[in-house]
C-alpha positions as CSV (number, residue, x, y, z in Angstrom):
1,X,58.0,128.4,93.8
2,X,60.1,130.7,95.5
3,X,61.7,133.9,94.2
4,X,65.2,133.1,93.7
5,X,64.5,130.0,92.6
6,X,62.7,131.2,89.6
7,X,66.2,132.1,87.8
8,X,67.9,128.7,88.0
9,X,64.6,126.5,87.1
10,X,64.7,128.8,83.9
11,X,68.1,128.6,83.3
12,X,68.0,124.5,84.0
13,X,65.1,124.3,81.6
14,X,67.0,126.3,78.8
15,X,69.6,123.9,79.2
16,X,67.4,120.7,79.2
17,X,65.7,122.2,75.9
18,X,69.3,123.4,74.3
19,X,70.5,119.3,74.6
20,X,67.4,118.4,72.8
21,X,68.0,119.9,70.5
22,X,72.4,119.2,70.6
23,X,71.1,115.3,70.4
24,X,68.7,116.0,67.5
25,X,70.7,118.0,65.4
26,X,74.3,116.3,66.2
27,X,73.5,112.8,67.5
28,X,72.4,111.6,63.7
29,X,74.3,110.3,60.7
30,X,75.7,113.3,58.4
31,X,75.0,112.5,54.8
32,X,78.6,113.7,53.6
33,X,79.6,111.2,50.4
34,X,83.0,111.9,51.0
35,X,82.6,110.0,54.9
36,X,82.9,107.0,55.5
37,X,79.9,104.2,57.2
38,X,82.5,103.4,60.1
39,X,83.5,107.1,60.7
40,X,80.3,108.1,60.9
41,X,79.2,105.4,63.5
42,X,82.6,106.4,65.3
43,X,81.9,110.4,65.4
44,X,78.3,109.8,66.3
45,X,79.2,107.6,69.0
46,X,81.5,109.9,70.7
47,X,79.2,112.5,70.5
48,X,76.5,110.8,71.9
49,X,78.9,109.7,74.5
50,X,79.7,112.9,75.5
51,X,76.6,114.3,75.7
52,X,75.2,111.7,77.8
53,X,77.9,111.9,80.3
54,X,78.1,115.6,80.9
55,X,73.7,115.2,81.4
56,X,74.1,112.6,83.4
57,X,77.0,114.2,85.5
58,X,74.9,117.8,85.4
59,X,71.9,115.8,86.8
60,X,73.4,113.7,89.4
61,X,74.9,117.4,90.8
62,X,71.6,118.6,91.4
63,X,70.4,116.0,93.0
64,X,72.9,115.4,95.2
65,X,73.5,118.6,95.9
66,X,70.7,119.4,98.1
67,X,70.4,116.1,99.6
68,X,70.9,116.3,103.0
69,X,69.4,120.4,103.4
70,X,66.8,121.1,105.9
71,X,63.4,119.4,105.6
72,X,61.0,121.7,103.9
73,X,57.4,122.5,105.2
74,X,55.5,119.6,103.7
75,X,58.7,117.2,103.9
76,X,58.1,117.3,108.0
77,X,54.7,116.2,107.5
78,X,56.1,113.3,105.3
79,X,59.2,112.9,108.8
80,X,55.8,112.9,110.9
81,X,53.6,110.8,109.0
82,X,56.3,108.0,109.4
83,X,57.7,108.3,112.6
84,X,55.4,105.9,114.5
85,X,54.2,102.0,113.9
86,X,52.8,100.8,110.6
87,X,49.2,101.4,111.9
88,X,50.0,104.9,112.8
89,X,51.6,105.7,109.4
90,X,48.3,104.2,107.5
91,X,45.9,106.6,110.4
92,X,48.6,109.9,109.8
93,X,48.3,109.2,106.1
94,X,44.6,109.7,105.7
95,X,43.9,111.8,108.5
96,X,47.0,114.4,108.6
97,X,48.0,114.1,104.6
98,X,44.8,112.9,103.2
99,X,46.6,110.6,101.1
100,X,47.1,107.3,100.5
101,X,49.7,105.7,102.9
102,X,51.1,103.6,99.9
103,X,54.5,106.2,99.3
104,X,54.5,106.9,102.8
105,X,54.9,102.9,104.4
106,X,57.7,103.2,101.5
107,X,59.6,105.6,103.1
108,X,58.6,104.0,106.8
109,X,60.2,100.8,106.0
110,X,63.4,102.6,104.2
111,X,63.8,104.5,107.5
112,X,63.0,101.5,109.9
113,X,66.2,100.0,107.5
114,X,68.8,103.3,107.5
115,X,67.2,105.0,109.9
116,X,65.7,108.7,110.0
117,X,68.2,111.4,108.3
118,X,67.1,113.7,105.6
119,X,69.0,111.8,102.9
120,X,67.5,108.8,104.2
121,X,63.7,110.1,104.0
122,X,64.9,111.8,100.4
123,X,66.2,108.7,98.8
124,X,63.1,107.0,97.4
125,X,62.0,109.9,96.2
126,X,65.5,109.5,93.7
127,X,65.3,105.9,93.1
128,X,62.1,106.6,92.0
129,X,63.2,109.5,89.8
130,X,66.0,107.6,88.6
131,X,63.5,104.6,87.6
132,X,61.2,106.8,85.6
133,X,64.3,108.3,83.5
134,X,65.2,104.7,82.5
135,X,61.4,103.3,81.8
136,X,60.9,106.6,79.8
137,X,64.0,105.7,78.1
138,X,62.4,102.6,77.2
139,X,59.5,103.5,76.4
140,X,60.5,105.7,73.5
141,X,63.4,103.4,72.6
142,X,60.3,101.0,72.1
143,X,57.7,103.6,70.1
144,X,60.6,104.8,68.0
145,X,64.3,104.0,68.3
146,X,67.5,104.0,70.6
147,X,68.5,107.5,69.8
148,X,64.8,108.7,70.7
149,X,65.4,107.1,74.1
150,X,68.3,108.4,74.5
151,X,66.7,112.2,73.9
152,X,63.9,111.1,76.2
153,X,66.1,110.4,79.2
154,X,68.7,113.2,78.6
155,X,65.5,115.4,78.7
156,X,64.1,114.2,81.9
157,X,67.4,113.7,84.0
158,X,67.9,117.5,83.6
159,X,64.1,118.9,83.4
160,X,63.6,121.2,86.4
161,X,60.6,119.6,87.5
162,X,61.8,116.0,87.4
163,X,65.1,117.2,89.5
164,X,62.6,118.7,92.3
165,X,60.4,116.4,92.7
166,X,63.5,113.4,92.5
167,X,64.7,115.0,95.9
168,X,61.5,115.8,97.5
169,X,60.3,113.4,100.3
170,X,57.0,114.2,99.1
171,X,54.8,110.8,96.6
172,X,55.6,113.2,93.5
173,X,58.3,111.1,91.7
174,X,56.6,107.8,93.1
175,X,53.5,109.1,91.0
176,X,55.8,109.9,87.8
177,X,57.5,106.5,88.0
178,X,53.8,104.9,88.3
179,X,52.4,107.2,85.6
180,X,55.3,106.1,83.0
181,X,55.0,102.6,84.2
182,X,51.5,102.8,83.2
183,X,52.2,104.1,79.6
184,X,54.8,101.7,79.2
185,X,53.0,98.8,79.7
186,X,50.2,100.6,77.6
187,X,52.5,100.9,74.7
188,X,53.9,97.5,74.9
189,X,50.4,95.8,75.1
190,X,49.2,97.7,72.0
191,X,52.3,97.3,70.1
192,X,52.6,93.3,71.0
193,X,49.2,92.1,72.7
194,X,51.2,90.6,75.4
195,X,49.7,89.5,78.8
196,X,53.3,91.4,80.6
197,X,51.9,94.9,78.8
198,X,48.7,94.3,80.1
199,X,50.0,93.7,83.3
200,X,52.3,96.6,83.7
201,X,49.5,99.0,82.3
202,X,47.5,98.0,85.2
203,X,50.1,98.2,87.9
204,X,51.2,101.7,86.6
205,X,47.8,102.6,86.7
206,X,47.0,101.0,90.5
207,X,50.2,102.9,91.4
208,X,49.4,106.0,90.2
209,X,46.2,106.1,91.8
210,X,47.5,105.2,95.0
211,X,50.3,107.6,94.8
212,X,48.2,110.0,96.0
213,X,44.6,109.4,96.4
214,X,42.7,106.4,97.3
């Protein structure tokens, strides 16, 4: 990581840790007698609103800040890697990145759609992101409740890792979003024995794998 980077990463990550705990400690019914059930549910809710909204604002910032910067490094190799025909992005992928070319025909065909730009080669990268905020969300809204969901995604939207790698055109958030697929499906298959868990467990899990290496 580069120097001055260093100081905002921490300070993003303070402030991803500091909403934890805001939603923890605030986002949760106050046992006060003298309050009622309905103005609890309407405090709490407004709260939670509010918190919500100013992460999700904060997060989309960062992301979109940045979007349309110069291509790193690495980020050319990706421009490289998908510049020619679909054979030459499966040769480019194993011989130039020695990776699997499953992320990188991803961003082929989005390009062969939009065509090339930096946002353009960037913007799976946030789908992605944006898709492994929401199955996280579900996934603990599933193991525990809707509040814990709600902590999960606040968490992830704003951690400084998941804002890189959500506007990197680099496999890294198409790897996350296959990861927490895979632990989704996981958890649903255990908790319910259905066939879908079962299903999404092993896609996550084929996913993952061919992120990055196959």
């Amino acid at each position: 990581m580069m120097d001055f980077l260093a100081i905002p990463f921490v300070l993003l990550g303070g402030l991803a840790l500091l909403l934890v705990w805001l939603l923890s400690a605030f986002a949760k019914p106050n046992f006060n007698p003298n309050t009622s059930p309905e103005q609890l549910t309407a405090s709490n809710s407004t709260l939670l609103i509010f918190l919500v909204s100013v992460t999700g604002m904060i997060g989309l910032f960062l992301r979109l800040y940045g979007m349309n910067n110069s291509l790193w490094l690495d980020e050319f190799g990706t421009l490289w890697t998908v510049e020619g025909d679909f054979l030459q992005v499966v040769r480019r992928a194993f011989s130039f990145q020695g990776q699997s070319p499953f992320y990188y025909l991803i961003v082929w065909a989005w390009v062969h759609l939009l065509g090339i730009s930096e946002i353009t080669l960037r913007l799976p990268s946030l789908l992605f992101g944006i898709g492994t905020v929401y199955t996280a969300y579900r996934l603990a809204g599933d193991l525990y409740d809707k509040r814990a969901g709600v902590i999960t995604a606040c968490f992830l939207w704003i951690a400084p890792s998941m804002v890189q790698t959500s506007v990197d055109a680099r496999p890294y958030a198409l790897a996350l979003f296959m990861a927490v697929i895979m632990f989704f499906g996981f958890a649903h298959a255990t908790k319910t024995g259905s066939r879908s868990g079962r299903w999404w467990f092993i896609m996550g899990a084929a996913g993952l794998f061919s992120a990055h290496y196959l």
